[in-house]
C-alpha positions as CSV (number, residue, x, y, z in Angstrom):
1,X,-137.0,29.2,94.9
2,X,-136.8,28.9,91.5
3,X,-138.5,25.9,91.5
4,X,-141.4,27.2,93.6
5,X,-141.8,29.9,90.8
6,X,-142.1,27.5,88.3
7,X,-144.2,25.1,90.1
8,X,-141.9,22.0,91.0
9,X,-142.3,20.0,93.8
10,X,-140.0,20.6,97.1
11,X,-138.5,17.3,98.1
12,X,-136.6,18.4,101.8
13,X,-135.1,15.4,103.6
14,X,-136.7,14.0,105.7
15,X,-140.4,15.5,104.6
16,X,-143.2,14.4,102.3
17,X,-143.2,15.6,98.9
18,X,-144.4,19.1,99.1
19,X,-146.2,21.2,95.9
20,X,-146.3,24.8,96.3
21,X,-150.3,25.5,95.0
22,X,-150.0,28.9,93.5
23,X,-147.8,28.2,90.6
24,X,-149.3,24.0,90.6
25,X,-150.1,22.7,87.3
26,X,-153.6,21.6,86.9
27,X,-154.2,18.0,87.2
28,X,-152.3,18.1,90.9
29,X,-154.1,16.9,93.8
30,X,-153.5,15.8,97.5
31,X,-155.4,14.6,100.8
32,X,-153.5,17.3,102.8
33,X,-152.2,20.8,102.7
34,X,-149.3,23.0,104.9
35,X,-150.1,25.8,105.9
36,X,-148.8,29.2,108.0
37,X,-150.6,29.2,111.5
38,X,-152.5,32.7,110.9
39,X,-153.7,31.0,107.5
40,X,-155.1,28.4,109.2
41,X,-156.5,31.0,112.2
42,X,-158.6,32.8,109.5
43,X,-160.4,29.5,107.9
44,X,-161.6,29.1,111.8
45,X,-159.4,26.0,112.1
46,X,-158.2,24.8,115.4
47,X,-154.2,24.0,115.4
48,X,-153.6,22.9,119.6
49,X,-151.2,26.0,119.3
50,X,-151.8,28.8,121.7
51,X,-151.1,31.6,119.0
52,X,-151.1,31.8,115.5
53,X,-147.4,32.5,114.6
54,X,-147.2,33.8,111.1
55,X,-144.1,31.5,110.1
56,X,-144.8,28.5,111.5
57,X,-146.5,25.4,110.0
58,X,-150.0,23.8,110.1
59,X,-151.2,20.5,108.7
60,X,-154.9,20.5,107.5
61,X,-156.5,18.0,106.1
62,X,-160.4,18.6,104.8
63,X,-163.4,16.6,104.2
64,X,-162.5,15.7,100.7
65,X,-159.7,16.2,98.3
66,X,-158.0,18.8,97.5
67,X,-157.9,19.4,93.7
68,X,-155.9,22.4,92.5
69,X,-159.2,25.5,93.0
70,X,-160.1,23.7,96.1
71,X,-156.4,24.0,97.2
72,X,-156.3,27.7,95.4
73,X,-159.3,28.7,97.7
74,X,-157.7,27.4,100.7
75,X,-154.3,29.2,100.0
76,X,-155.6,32.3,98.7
77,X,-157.4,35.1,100.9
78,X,-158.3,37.2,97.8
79,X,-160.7,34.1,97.2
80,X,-162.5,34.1,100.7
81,X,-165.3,36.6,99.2
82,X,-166.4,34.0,95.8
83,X,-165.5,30.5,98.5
84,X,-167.0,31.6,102.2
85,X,-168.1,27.9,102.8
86,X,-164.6,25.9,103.2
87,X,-163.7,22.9,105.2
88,X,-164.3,21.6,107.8
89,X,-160.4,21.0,108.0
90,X,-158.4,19.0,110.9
91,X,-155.6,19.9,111.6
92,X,-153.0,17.0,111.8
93,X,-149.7,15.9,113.7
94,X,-146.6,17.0,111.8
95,X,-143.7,15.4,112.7
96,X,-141.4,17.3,110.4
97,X,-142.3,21.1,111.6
98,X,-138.5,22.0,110.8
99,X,-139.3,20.7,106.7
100,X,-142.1,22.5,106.8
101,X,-140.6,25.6,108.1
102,X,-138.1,26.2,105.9
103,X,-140.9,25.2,103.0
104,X,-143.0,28.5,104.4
105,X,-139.6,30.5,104.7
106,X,-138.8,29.5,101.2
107,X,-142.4,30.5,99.5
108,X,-141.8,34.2,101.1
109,X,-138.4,34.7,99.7
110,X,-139.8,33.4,96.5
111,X,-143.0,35.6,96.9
112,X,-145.7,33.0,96.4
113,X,-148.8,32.1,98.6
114,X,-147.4,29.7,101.5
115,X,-149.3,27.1,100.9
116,X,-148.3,23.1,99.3
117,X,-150.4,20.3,98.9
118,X,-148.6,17.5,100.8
119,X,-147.8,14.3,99.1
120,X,-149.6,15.3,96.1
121,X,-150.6,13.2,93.2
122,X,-149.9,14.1,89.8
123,X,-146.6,16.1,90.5
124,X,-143.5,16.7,88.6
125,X,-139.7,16.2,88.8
126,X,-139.0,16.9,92.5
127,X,-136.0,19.3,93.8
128,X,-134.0,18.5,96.3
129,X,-132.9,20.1,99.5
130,X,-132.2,19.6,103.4
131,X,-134.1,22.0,105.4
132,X,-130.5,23.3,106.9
133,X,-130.1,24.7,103.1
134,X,-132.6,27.9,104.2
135,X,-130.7,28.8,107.2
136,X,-127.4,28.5,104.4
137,X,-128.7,30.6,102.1
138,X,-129.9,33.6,104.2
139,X,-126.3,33.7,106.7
140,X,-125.6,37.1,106.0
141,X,-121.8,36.5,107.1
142,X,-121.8,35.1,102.8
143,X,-122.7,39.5,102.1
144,X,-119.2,40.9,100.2
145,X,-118.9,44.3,99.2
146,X,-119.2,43.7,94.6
147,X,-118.4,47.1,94.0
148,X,-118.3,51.4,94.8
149,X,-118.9,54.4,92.7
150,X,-119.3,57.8,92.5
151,X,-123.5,58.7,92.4
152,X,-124.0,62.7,92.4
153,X,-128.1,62.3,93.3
154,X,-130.6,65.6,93.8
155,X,-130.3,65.2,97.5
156,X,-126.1,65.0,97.3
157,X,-124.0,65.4,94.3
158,X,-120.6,64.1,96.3
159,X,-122.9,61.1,97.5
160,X,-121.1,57.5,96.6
161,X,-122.3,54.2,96.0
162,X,-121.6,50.8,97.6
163,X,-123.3,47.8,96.2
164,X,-123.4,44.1,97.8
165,X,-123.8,40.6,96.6
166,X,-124.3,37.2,98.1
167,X,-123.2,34.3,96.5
168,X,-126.6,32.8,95.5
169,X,-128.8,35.7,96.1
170,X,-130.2,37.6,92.8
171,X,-131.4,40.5,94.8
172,X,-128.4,43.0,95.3
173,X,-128.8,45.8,98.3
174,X,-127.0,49.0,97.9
175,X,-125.7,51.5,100.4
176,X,-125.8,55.7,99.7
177,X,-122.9,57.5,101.1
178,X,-123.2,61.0,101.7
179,X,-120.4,63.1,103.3
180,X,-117.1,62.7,104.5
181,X,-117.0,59.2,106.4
182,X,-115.6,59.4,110.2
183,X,-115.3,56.3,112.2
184,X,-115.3,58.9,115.1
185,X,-118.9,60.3,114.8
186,X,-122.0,57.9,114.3
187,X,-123.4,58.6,110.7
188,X,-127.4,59.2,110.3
189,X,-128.7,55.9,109.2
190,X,-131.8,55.3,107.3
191,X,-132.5,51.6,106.8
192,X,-135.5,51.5,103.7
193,X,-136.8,48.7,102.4
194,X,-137.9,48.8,98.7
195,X,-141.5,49.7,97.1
196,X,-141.9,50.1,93.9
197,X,-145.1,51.3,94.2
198,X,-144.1,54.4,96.9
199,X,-140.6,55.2,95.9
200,X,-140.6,54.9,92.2
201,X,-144.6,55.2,91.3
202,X,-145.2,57.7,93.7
203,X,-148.0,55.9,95.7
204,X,-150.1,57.4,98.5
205,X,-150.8,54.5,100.0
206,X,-147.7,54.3,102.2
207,X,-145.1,57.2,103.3
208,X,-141.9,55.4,101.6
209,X,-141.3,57.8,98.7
210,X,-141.8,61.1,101.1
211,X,-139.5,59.0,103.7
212,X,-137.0,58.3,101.3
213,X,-136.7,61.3,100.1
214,X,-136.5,63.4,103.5
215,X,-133.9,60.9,104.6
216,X,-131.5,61.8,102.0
217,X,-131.8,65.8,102.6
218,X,-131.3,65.4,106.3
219,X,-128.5,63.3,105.5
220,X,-127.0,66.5,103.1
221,X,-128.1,68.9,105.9
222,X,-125.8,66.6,108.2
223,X,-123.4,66.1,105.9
224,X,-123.2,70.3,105.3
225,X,-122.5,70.5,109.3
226,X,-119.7,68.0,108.9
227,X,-121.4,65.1,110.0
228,X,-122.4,62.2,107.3
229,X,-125.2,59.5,106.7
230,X,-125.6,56.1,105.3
231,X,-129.0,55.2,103.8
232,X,-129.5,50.9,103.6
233,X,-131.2,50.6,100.1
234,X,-132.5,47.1,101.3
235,X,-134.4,44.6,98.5
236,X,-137.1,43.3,100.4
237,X,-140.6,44.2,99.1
238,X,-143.0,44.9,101.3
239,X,-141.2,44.3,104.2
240,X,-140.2,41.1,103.1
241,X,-142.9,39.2,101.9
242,X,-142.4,40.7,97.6
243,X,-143.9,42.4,95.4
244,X,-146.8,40.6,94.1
245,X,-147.7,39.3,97.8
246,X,-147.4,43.3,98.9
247,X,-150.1,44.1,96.1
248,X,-152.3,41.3,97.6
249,X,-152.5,42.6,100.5
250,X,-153.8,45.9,98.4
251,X,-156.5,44.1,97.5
252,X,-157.7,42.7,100.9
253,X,-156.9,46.6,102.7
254,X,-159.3,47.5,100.1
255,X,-161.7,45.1,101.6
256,X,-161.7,46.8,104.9
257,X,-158.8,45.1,106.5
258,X,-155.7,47.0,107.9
259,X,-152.4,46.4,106.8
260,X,-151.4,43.8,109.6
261,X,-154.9,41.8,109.8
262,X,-154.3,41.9,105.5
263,X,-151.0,40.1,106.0
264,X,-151.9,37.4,108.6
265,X,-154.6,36.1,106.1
266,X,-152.8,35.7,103.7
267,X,-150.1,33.7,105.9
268,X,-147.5,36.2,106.1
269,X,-145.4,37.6,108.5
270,X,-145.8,41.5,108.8
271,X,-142.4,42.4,109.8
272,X,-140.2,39.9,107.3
273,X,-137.0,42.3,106.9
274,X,-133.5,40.8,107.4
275,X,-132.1,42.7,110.2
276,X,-128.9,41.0,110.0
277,X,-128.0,41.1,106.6
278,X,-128.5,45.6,107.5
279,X,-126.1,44.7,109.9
280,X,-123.9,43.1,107.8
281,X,-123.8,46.0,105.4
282,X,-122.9,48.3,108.0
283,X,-119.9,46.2,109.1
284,X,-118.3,45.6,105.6
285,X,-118.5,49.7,105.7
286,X,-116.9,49.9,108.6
287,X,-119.8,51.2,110.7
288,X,-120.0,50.2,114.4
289,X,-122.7,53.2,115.9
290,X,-125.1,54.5,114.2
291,X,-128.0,57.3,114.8
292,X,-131.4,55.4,113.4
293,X,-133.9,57.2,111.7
294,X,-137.3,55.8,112.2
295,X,-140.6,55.7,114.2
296,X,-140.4,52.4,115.2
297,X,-138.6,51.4,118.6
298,X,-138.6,47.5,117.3
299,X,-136.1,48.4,114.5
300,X,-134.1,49.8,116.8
301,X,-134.2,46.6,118.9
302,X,-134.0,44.4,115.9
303,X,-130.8,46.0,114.8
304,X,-129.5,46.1,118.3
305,X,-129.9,42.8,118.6
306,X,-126.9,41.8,115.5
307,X,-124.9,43.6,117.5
308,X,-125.4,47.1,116.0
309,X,-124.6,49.8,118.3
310,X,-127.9,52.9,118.1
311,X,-126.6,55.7,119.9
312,X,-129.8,57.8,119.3
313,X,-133.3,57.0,117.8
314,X,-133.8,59.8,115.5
315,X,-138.2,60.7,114.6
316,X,-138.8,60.5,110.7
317,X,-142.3,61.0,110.5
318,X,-144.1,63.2,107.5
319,X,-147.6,64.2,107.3
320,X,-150.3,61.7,106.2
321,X,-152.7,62.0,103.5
322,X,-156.2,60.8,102.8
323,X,-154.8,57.4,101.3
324,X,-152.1,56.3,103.8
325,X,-153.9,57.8,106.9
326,X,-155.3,54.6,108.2
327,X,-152.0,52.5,107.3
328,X,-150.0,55.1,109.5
329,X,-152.8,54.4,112.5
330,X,-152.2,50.8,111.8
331,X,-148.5,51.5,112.4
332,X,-148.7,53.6,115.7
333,X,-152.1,51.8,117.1
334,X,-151.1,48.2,116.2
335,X,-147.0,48.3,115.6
336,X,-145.6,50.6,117.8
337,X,-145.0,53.3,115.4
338,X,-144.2,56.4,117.7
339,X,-146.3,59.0,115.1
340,X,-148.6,61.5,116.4
């Protein structure tokens, strides 16, 4: 990842020499680029696949060359509006899809554009992985507990702190504790990604801050009966494609598409959150049922599915405003938010 950010080359056994574009230097060039599927859907090119799966791979070659803009334009929807004429691309055999799937995976986490030249000339020092190193990196079995503390917050002055730490990972996920823990009685669980933008900037163009915050005062109102709650302060941008990526998609909402049609041009997956490592947390805390507040069935599923036991979906919806109104329609029309 870090050499993604910095622009290095990936070299992953067993798979061409691969250079992320975004972060290229200049004088880079190739005859092909790898792509996500939905990427490649929106440039009108026809991968033999019967859907466009966000995280899987496409092989495109175009008419000529790709220099670094030409590669840029390709990569980058924000770009469609100044370079409508592109291509016309083929897309290519790849006999090396898992490579090139754990290239894709590795560009979210990272937060740049999924896209590399392939094979590109003019590259630098390579670095080296096996594809198998992704899946390594993201078990969420490597998840310890690094430390606990006491956190008195608005919501909850008695409320505790519990951070966690994976070996290689920077990003750090923390746990709020509010009330007396009872292995006998299922806390209220919030599971919240983190936005800058919402929960710290106050942003109306999403519900996280008011969510956020209404989480941890039903959690005090169920702590005050006797009950308790845990909120899962999880570091995943955006769902899980980061920040920068997040405020892309900004950019293309305010170019008249919604918030799942902005992340499938740019190649992203709209739901990118790591259900298991949520799960994880909530083992090392000793929690086994939970009651789930959210909207969205699919979470529940999701978490189900690690093995998490949801004894009761519980409705955390808030009222919209001019700004966000849409996005929440997006949500309930498009994701199966239950919202009125």
């Amino acid at each position: 990842m870090d050499a993604l950010r910095h622009g290095w080359p990936l070299a992953i056994e067993g798979a061409p020499l691969l250079q992320p574009v975004e972060t290229a230097f200049s004088d880079v060039s190739g005859e092909a680029m790898l792509v996500s599927a939905s990427r490649a859907a929106t440039l009108k090119l026809a991968n033999q696949r019967e859907a466009a799966v966000p995280r899987q791979p496409v092989l495109m070659r175009g008419a000529e060359v790709f220099d670094l803009p030409a590669a840029l334009a390709v990569a980058d929807p924000a770009l469609d509006l100044q370079s409508p004429l592109k291509g016309p691309f083929k897309a290519l055999e790849l006999g090396w899809e898992e490579q090139a799937r754990a290239a894709l995976e590795l560009a979210r986490i990272a937060g740049i554009l999924p896209a590399f030249l392939v094979a590109p000339e003019g590259s630098g020092e390579a670095a080296c992985l096996k594809a198998s190193d992704v899946e390594a990196f993201s078990d969420p079995s490597r998840l310890r507990i690094a430390t606990r503390a006491k956190l008195p917050v608005a919501a909850a002055e008695g409320a505790r702190i519990v951070a966690f730490r994976s070996p290689d990972d920077t990003r750090e996920h923390v746990a709020l504790v509010i009330g007396k823990e009872d292995s006998s009685s299922p806390p209220l669980v919030r599971l919240h990604s983190e936005c800058l933008t919402g929960d710290i900037l106050g942003s109306l163009k999403c519900d996280c801050g008011p969510q956020l915050d209404a989480a941890l005062q039903a959690m005090a109102e169920e702590a005050e009966k006797g009950g308790w709650g845990v909120l899962l302060y999880m570091r995943q941008e955006g769902r899980g494609i980061g920040l920068v990526n997040k405020l892309r998609a900004y950019r293309l909402q305010d170019q008249g598409f919604d918030t799942v049609d902005a992340n499938t041009r740019l190649g992203l997956p709209d739901e990118a959150r790591d259900f298991p490592t949520a799960a994880r947390m909530l083992d090392l805390l000793g929690v086994k049922e939970i009651r789930l507040m959210t909207n969205n069935p699919a979470k529940v599923d999701a978490l189900e599915a690690t093995g998490v036991s949801v004894a009761e979906r519980v409705p955390h919806s808030l009222p919209d405003n001019p700004h966000n109104a849409r996005y929440l329609a997006t949500k309930r029309d498009r994701a199966g938010h239950i919202l009125p």
